[in-house]
N, C-alpha and C positions, 0 to 999 in steps of 0.2 A: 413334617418337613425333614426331609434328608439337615445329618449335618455337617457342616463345613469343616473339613481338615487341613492344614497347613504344615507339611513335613520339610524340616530344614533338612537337606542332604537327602534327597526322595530318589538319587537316581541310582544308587546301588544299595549293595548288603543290607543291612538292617533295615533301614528309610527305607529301600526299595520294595522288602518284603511285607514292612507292616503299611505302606500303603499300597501293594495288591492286593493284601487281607481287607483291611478297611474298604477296598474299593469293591472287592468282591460282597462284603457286608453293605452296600448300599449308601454308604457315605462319599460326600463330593471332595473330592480329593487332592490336595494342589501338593506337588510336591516341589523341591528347588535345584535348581544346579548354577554351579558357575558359567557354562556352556551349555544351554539345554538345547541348545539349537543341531548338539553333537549327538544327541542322546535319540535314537529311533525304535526305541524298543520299549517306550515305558505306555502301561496302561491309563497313566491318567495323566492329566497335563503337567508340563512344570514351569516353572517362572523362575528367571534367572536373580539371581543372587547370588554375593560374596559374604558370609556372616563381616568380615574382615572391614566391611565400608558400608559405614552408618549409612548415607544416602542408599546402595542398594536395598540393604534391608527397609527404607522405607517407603521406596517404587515398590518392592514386593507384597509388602502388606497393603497396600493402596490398591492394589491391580487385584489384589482375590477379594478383598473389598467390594471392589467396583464392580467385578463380575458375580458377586455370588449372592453382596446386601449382607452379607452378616460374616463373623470368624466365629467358630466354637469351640474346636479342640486347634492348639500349636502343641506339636510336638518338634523341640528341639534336638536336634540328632547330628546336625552336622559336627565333625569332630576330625580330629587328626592325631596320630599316635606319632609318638617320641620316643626314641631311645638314645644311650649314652650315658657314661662316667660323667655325672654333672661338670667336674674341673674343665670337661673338654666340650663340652655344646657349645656353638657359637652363643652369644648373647640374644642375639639378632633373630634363632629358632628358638629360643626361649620364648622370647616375646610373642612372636609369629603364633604358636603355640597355644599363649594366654589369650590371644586374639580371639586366637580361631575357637579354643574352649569355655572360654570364660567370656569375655568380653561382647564377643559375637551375640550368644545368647541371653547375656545381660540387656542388649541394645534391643534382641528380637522383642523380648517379655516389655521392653519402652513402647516400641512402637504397636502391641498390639495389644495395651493395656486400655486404652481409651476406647477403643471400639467395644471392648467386653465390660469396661464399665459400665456404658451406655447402654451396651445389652440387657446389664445385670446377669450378669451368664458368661460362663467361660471357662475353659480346664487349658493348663499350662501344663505339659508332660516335659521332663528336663531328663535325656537320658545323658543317667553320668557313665560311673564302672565300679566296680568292686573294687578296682585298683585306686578307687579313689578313696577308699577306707583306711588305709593304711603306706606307709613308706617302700615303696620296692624299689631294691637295688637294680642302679639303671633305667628306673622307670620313673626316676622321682619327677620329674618337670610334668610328664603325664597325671602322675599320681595325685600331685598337687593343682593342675587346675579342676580335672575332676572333680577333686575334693572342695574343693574352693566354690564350684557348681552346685553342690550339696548343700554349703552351708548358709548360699545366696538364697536357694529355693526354701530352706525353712523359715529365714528374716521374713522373707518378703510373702509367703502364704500367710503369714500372721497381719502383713500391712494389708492386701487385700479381701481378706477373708470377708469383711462387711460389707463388699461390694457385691457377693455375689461370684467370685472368682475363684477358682478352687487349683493349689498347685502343687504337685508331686514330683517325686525325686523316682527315675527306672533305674538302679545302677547294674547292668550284664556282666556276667563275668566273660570267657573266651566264647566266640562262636566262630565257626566257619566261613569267613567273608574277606573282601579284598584288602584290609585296612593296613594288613602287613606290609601290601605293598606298595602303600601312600603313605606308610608312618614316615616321618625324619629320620634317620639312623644315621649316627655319628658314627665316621668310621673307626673302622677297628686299627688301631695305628703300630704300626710293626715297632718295637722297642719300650712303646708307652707301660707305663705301670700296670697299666687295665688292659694290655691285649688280650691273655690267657681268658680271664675272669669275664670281661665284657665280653670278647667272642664266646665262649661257652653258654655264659646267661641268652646272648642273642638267639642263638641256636636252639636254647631251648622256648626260649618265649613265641620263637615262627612257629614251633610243631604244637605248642598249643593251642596257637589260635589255627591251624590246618588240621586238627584233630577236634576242633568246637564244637560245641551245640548247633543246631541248625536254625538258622535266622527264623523261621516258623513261628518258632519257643519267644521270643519276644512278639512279634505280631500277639501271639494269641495274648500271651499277659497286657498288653496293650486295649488289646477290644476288653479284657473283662475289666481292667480300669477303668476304660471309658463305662461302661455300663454299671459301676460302683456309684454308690450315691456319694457318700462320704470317703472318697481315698484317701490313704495313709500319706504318712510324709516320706515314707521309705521303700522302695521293691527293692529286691535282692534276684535277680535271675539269672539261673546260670546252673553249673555243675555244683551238687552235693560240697564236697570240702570248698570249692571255692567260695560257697556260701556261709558253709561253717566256720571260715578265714577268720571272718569277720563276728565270731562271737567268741571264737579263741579268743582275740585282739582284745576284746573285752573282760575278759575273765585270767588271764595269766599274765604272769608279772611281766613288764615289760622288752628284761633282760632274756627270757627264758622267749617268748616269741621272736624276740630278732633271730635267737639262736637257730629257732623252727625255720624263718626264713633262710636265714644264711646257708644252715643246710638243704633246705631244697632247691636254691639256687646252686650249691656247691660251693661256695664262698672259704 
């Protein structure tokens, strides 16, 4: 029996890619949008959702439910990027922000925790980011639900694990996809402390993600996860240092990596 996929944010970039890869591999496929009724181009169906409103998310999980008899894999993907001088983000996209990364997929893993109990069977994929390993200037509100994503997904593999339920952590580094331009961007404000600094950091954060890896490269790490018996609690995918970020971070003194950051930002 084919098995049942559930992609939050299924209608572009990443979501979009690793559900044509799954779909081309033979799995049933549902992916999500806020509007899919706008969406005429995707190969497998989607079912509308807001992570944002608890009830959507769970008419969504009821509806692939009711069509399919079983869920197997959720892959959590929907997300939204931020940027900004913390002092200056509204509150209000802060929050908006935690919603959508945190919160969102915290509600998803609720509602579709009892059907895979009941299965005994189930894999939870939570894609965060490399950027949620660490503190980046201008990126922190991101950084930090990412991060916050990460450390729900290891609590809560450990409360599940008896049921049968298995939950991993994707965190990507940059890929080539639209997310640049659905991030939040606080403007750059002529006079403010942070114009120079933020507009430069900005500048360079777009041509990474429009120089990125190609959404594929997750897809593919995606299918060999699902087809691991035992997945780890951690993926790292993405470009060479931007993976190796994250074992500097570990290994040199605190003061001496911010240092590494500030200059690669130009700080």
């Amino acid at each position: 029996m084919s098995k049942v996929v559930l992609i939050t944010g299924g209608s572009s970039g990443i979501g979009k890619s690793i559900g044509e890869f799954l779909h081309q591999k033979g799995f049933v496929v549902y992916g999500t949008s806020r509007n899919p009724e706008k969406i005429t181009n995707s190969i497998f169906p989607l079912v509308a959702l807001d992570v944002r409103d608890k009830q959507s998310i769970v008419n969504c999980v009821a509806e692939v439910i009711k069509k399919s008899g079983r869920l197997d894999i959720v892959i959590n993907n929907a997300g939204v990027g931020i940027t900004g001088p913390i002092e200056e983000i509204p509150t209000e996209e802060i929050r908006n922000n935690f919603e959508t990364n945190l919160f969102g997929p915290i509600e998803v893993m609720k509602a579709v925790l009892p059907q895979m109990r009941e299965q005994k069977s189930g894999l939870i994929i939570n894609i965060t980011s490399i950027a949620g390993y660490m503190g980046l200037p201008y990126r922190g509100i991101y950084s930090a639900s990412k991060g916050a994503l990460e450390l729900i997904t290891e609590a809560l593999r450990m409360e599940v694990k008896s049921f049968g339920i298995q939950i991993t952590n994707v965190a990507p580094g940059d890929f080539a996809t639209n997310i640049a331009a659905g991030r939040y961007h606080a403007p750059v404000v002529i006079g403010s402390a942070y114009e120079v600094p933020y507009g430069n950091t900005l500048k360079e954060m777009d041509s990474h993600v429009d120089s990125g890896s190609n959404p594929n490269e997750m897809a593919e790490a995606i299918f060999a996860i699902i087809q691991t018996k035992n997945p780890k609690v951690h993926y790292k995918v993405g470009a060479f240092m931007q993976k190796f970020s994250i074992v500097l971070k570990r290994i040199l003194p605190d003061t001496m990596y911010e240092k590494m950051l500030m200059n690669h930002y130009k700080l």
